[in-house]
VOMIDO-633185 format. One line per field, with one value per residue (C-alpha): residue number from 1; y, z, x. Coordinates in pm, whole numbers. Last residue first. Layout:
# VOMIDO-633185
pos	NUM | ...
py	Y | ...
pz	Z | ...
px	X | ...
# end
This chain:
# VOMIDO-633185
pos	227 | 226 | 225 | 224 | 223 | 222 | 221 | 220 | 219 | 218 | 217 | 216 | 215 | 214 | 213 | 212 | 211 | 210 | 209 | 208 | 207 | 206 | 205 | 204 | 203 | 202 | 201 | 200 | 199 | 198 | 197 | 196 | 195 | 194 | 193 | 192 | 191 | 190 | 189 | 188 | 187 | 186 | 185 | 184 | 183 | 182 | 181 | 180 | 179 | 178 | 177 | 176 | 175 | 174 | 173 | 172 | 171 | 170 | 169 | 168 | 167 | 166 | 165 | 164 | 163 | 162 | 161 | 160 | 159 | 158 | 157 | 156 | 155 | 154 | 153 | 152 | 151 | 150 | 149 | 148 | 147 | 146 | 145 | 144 | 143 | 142 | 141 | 140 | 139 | 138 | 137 | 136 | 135 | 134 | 133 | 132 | 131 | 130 | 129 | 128 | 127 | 126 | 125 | 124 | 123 | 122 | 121 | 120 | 119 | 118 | 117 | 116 | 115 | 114 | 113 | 112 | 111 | 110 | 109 | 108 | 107 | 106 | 105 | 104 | 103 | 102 | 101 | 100 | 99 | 98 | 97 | 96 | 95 | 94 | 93 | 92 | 91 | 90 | 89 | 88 | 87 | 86 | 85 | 84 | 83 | 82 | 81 | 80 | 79 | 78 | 77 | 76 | 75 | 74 | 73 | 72 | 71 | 70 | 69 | 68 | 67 | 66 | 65 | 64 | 63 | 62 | 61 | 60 | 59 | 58 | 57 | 56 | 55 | 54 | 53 | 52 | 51 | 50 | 49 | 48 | 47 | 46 | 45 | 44 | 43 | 42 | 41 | 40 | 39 | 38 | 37 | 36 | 35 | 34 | 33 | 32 | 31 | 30 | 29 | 28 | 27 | 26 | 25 | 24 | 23 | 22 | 21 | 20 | 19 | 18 | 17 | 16 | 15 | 14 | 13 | 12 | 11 | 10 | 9 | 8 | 7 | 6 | 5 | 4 | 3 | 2 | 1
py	2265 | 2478 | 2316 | 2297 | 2107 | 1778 | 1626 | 1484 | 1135 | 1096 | 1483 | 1391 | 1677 | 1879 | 2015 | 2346 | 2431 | 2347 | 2121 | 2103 | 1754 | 1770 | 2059 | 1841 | 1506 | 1716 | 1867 | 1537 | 1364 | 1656 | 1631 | 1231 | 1281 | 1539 | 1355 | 1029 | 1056 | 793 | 1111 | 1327 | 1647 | 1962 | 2154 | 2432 | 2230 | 2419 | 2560 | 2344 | 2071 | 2170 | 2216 | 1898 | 1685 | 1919 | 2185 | 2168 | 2487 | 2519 | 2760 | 2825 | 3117 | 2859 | 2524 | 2779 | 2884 | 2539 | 2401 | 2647 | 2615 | 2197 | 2297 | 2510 | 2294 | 2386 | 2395 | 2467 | 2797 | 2828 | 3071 | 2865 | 2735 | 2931 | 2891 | 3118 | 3229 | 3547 | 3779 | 3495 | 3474 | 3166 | 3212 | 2905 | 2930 | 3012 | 3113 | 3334 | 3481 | 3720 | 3921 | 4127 | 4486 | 4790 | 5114 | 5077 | 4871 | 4523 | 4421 | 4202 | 3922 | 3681 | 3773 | 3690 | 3301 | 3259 | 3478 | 3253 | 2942 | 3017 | 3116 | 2820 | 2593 | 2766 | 2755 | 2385 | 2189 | 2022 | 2040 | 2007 | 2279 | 2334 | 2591 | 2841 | 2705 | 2726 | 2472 | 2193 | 2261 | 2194 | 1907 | 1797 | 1808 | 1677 | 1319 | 1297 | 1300 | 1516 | 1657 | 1835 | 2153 | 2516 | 2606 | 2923 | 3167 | 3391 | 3678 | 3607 | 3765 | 3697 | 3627 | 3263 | 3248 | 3441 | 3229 | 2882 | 3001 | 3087 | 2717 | 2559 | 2695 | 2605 | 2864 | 2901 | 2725 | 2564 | 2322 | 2391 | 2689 | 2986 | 3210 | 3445 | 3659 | 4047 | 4165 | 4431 | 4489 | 4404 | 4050 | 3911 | 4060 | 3901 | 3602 | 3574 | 3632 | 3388 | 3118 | 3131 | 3290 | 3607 | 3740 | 4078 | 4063 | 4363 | 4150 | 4278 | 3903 | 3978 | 4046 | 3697 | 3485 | 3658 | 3674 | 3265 | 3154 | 3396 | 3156 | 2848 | 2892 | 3086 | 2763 | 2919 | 3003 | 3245 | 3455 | 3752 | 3918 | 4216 | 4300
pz	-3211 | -2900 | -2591 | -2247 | -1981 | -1710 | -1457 | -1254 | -1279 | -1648 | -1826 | -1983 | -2305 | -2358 | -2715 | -2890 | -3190 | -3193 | -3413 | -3241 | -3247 | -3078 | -2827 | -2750 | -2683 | -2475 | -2242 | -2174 | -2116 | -1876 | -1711 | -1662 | -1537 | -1295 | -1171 | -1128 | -662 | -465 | -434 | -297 | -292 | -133 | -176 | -452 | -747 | -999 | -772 | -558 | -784 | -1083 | -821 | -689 | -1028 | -1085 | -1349 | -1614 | -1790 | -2164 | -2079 | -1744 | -1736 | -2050 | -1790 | -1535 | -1767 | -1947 | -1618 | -1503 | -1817 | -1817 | -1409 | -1550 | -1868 | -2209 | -2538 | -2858 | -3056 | -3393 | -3481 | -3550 | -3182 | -2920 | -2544 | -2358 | -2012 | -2145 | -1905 | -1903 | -2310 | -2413 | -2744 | -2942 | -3287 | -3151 | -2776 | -2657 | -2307 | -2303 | -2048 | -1948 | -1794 | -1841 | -1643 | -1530 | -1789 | -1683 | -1502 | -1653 | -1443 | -1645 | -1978 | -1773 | -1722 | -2104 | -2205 | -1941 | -2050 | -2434 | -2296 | -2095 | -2395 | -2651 | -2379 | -2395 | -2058 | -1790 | -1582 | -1552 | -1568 | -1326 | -1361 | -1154 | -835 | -524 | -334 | -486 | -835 | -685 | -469 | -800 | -998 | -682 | -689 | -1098 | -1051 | -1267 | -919 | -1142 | -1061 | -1207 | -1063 | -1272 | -1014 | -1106 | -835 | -635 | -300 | -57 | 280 | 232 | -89 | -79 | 238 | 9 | -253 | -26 | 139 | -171 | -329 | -52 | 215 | 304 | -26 | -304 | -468 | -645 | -837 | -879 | -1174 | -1098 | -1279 | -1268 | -1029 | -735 | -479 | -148 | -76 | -391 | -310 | 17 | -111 | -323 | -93 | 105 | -115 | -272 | -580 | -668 | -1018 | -1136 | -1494 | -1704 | -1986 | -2348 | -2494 | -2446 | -2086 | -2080 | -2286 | -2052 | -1723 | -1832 | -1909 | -1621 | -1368 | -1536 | -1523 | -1150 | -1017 | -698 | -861 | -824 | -1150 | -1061 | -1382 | -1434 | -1766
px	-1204 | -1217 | -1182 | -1396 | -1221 | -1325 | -1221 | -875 | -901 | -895 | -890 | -1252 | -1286 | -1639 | -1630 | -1662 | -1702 | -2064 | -2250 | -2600 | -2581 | -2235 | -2296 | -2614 | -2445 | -2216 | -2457 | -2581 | -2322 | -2196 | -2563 | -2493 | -2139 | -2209 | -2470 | -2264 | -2282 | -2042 | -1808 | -2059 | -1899 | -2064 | -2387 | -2412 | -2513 | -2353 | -2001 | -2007 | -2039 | -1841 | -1539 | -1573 | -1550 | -1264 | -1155 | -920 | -844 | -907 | -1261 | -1278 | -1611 | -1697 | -1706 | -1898 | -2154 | -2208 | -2282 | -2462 | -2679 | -2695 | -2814 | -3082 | -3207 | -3104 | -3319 | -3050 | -3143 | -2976 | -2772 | -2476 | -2532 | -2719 | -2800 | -3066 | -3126 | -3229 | -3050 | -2740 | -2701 | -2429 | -2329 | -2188 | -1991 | -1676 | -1697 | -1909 | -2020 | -2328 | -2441 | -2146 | -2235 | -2023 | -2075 | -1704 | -1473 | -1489 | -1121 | -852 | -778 | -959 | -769 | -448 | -546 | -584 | -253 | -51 | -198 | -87 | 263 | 304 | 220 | 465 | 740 | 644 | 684 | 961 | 769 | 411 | 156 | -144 | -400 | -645 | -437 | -681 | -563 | -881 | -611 | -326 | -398 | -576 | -260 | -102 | -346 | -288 | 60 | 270 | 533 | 764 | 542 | 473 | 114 | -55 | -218 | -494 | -520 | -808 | -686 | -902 | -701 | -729 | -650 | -339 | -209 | -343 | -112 | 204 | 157 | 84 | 417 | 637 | 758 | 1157 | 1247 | 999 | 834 | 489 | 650 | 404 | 329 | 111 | -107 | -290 | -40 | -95 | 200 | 234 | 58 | 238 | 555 | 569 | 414 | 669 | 924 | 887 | 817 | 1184 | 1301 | 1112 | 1067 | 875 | 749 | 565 | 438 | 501 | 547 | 977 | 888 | 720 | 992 | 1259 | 1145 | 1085 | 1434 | 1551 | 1333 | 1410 | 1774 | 1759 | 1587 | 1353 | 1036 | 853 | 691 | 484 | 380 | 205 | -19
# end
């Protein structure tokens, strides 16, 4: 798997060409915002690493450029700034995940390997229907949800929102981005639907006894975990 990492502090940007190449990942560095997205544009990586602050173009300038001209390369934010309001400027940018300096090599690592099995493409002929995680199996020809082998009823927007929180699984994702992307209309903040159909969803995962649980990141939203 490719590697862009930019970030503009040579220390942290060796520290991590090393951990990563020494994990088996093919890593290319660039140190200012510039040239990241030059290289990003130009050649074909399956993950970025992106510092929120940095020289010549910042980090939610080169991220929004790649965004905008449809690149969905996943893109793993590297900021100081740990507010809840930049996490989310992060996240509504287009950043797949956010990590806070300074942080766990152990942590970055695990994120990296997450955000890289998105990237890597179906094999040709090949059709995904079923998504699983632990001891839950979510089926999308038959519409169905399964715990322990046990069949759990599930409404439509409790399945999309299942599907999409799975499809993410340990990242956080937004309030907004579980509406557009479920409901398919835009963000009413005065609205609690996504809060009642998460409650819901995750009074059944836990009578149903599933491995998995539905966490509240406060202020920011919501991530499926394993247990």
């Amino acid at each position: 798997m490719k590697v862009l990492i930019v970030e503009d502090d040579k220390t942290t940007r060796d520290f991590l060409q090393q951990a990563l190449t020494e994990q088996g990942y093919t890593v290319e560095t660039a140190a200012d915002g510039q040239d990241g997205l030059f290289k990003a544009l130009e050649l074909n990586f399956d993950l970025i690493v992106l510092d929120r602050m940095l020289p010549k173009l910042d980090g939610l300038t080169v991220l929004a450029t790649l965004r905008s001209g449809g690149h969905r390369v996943p893109v793993l934010i590297l900021s100081a700034l740990d507010s809840v309001d930049e996490r989310v400027k992060g996240l509504k940018q287009g950043g797949d995940d956010y990590l806070v300096k300074p942080f766990a090599l152990a942590e970055l690592l695990a994120r990296v390997e997450i955000l890289g099995r998105r990237s890597q493409p179906i094999v040709a002929g090949a059709q995904e229907t079923r998504i699983q995680l632990k001891n839950l199996t979510l089926d999308m020809l038959a519409h169905t949800l399964t715990i322990a082998d046990q069949e759990i009823e599930i409404q439509p927007k409790e399945f999309k929102l299942l599907r999409y929180l799975l499809e993410h699984q340990e990242q956080v994702v937004s309030r907004t981005m579980l509406f557009e992307a479920v409901w398919d209309y835009q963000f009413d903040p005065q609205t609690n639907v996504i809060d009642v159909h998460v409650a819901r969803l995750r009074k059944k995962l836990t009578e149903a006894n599933a491995l998995v649980e539905i966490t509240t990141v406060r202020g920011v939203g919501y991530r499926l975990v394993s247990q």
